[in-house]
N, C-alpha and C positions, 0 to 999 in steps of 0.2 A: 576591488572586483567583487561581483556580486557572487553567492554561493548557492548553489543549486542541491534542491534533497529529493530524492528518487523513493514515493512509498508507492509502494503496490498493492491493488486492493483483489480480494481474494476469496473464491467462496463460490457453493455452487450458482448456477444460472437462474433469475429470477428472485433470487433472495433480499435485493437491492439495493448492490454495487454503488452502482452509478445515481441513485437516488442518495445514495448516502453522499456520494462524494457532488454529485449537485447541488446538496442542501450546505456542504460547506463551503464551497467555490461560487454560488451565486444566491444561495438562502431560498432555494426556489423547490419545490416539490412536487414531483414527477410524477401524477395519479396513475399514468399509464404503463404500462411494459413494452417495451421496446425491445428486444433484444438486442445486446453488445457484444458486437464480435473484436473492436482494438478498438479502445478510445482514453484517448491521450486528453488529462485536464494540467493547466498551469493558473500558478495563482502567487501574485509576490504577496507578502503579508510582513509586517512589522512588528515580533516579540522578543519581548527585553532587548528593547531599543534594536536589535538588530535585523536588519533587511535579509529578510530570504527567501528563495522564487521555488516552490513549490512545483512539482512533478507528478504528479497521479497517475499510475496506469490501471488500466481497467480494462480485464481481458474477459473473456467466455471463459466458461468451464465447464466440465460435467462428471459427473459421480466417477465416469472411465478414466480422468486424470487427462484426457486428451483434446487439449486445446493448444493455442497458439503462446505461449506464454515460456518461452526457449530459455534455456538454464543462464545464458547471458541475462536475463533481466532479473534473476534473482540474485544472481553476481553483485550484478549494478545496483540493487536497492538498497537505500538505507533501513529501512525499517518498513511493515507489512501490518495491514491493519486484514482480521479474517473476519468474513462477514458470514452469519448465517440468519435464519430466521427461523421465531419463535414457532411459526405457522407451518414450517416445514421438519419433521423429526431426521427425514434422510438430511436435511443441510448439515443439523446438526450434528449423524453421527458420520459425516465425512471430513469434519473436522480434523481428526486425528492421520488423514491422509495428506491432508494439506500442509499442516506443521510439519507431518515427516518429511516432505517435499520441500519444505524450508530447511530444516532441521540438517539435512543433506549439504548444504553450501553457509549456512549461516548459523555462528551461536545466537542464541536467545535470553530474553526473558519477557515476560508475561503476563503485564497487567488487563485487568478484563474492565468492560465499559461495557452496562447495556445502555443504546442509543435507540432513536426513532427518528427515523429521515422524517414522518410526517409532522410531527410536533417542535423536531428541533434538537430533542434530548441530548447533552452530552456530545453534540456533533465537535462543537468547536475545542471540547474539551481533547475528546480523542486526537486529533488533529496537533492540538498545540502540546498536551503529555509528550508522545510520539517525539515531535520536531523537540519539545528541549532535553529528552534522552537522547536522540539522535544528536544534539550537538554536545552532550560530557564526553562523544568519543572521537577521535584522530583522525575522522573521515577525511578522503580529499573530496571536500565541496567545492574547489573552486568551479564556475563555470568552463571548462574546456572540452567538446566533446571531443576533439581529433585525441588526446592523450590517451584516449582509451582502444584507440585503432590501432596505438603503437604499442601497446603494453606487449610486458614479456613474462607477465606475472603464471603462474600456476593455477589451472583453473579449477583444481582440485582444491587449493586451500581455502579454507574457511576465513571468513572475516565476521565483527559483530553486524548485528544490526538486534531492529527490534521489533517482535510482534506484538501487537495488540488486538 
């Protein structure tokens, strides 16, 4: 069965998300701004010989913390890449609201990557580090979404995952 990995991407609005995660799901770069209010990317990829179908979310944000982006999906993700940008100094010092906001439902740890959605930098790297930290740990990947509508887990407990 094929195993599915849930990252979520993160950061304030215009910093770019969705260019990031563009340029790794179709190598393409997105001159423009758009603004992204819920945008779901999938992507199956094949490393160290193993099949696995990639999940992206990619939501709004803004400095007030108040977007769409409900404490179930930081439940469900395996690992969070935070995005900011050089050109913006507030992206960067809202950083440390965003980890807490993880930090909240998920242990850590925290290797850094600076990338460029326009040039390519690092995209694929970030992406694959991620996915094969995310797989030395016990996750259930397999694909099933209905098991999650029956769970009876605590929503308070902590699980791993991983930020980048």
């Amino acid at each position: 069965m094929d195993k599915i990995i849930i990252i979520s991407i993160i950061g304030n609005g215009g910093v770019g998300k969705s260019t990031f995660t563009t340029q790794f799901c179709y190598s393409k770069f997105i001159q423009y701004y758009d603004p992204t209010i819920e945008e779901s990317f999938r992507k199956q990829i094949v490393i160290d010989d193993e099949i696995l179908i990639i999940e992206i979310l990619d939501y709004y944000y803004d400095s007030e913390w108040n977007y769409n982006f409900q404490q179930e999906n930081y439940e469900k993700s395996h690992g969070f890449i935070v995005v900011y940008s050089i050109n913006d100094k507030n992206s960067f010092n809202e950083l440390e609201n965003y980890l807490n906001k993880i930090y909240k439902y998920k242990k850590h740890g925290c290797p850094f990557y600076e990338t460029s959605a326009k040039t390519r930098n690092n995209i694929d790297e970030t992406f694959f580090t991620l996915l094969r930290e995310i797989r030395k740990y016990p996750f259930d990947l397999e694909l099933n979404p209905k098991s999650n509508s029956n769970s009876n887990s605590n929503s308070n407990s902590k699980s791993n995952c991983l930020i980048f």
